[in-house]
N, C-alpha and C positions, 0 to 999 in steps of 0.2 A: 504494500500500500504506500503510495504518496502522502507524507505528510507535512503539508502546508502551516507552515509557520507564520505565517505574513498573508492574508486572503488578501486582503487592498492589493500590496502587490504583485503578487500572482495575477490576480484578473485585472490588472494593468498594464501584464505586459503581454496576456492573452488579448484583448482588447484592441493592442498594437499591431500583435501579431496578425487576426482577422485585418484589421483595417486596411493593411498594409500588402496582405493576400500570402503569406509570410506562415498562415498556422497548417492548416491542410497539405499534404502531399498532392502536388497536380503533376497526373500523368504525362503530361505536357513539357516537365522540366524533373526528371528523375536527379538532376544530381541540386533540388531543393535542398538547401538545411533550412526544413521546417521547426517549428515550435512541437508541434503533436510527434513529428518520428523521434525528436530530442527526451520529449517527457517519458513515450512508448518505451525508450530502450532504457531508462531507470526505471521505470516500473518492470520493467522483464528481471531484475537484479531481487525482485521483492520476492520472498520467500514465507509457507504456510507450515507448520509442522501438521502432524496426521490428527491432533486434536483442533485444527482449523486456526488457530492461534496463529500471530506471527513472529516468525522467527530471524527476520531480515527484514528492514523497512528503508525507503528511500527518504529524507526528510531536506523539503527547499525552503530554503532561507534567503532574505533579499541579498545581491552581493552590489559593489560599489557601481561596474560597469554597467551603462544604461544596458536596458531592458535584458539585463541577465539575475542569473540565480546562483549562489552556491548550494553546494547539494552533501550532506554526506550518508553514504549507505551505513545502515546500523543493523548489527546482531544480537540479537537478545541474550543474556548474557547474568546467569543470577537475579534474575527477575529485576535489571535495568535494561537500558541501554548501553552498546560498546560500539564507537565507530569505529570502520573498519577499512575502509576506502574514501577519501574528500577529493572535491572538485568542483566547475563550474558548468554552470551552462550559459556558455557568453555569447551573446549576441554579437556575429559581427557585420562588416558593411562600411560603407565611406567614411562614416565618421571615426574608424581605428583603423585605414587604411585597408582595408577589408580582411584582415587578422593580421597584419603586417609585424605584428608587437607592439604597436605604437601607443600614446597614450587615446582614449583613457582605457581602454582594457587590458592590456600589455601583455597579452595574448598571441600566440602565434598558429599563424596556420598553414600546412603547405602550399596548400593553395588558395588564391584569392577565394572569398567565402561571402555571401550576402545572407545573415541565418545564424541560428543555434550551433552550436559545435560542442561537446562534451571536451573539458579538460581537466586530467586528473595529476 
């Protein structure tokens, strides 16, 4: 399960993401970095043990770079939680030279990028 820290932000940079045409996968442009395939592949990291319980949770948090998130995957762990993997989901595009590393996300990515990109 996803767990939402921040709903204002989440559903404002969902909001972006529609706006923008930015959230859905369009058949149209396969190498999209949407919002929905970025969220889809932390949630496939979530885990249920055999009592339906969970045992692994994905939990996003607003991060500094516009319209992105940090994210860390937790294990349940003595009845808390234990992160176990941290990262982002950064938005990139003109304004960080399209993952260039530049400011303000400082992020890099092989290739020019307009989208979400998982970084751990």
């Amino acid at each position: 399960m996803l767990t939402i820290r921040n709903r204002q932000h989440f559903d404002a940079i969902v909001d972006f993401a529609k706006t923008h045409g930015l959230y859905e996968p369009d058949p149209k442009k396969p190498d999209l970095h949407c919002l929905r395939r970025a969220l889809d592949r932390l949630e496939s990291l979530c885990r249920k043990g055999p009592d339906g319980q969970p045992t692994t949770r994905v939990v996003l948090t607003p991060d500094r770079a516009p319209h992105s998130f940090d994210f860390s995957v937790e294990a349940a762990v003595d009845g808390g939680w234990e992160a176990t993997l941290v990262g982002g989901v950064i938005f990139h595009g003109p304004h960080d030279g399209f993952g260039s590393g530049s400011a303000p996300t400082f992020c890099v990515s092989l290739t020019p990028v307009v989208g979400w990109t998982l970084h751990t």
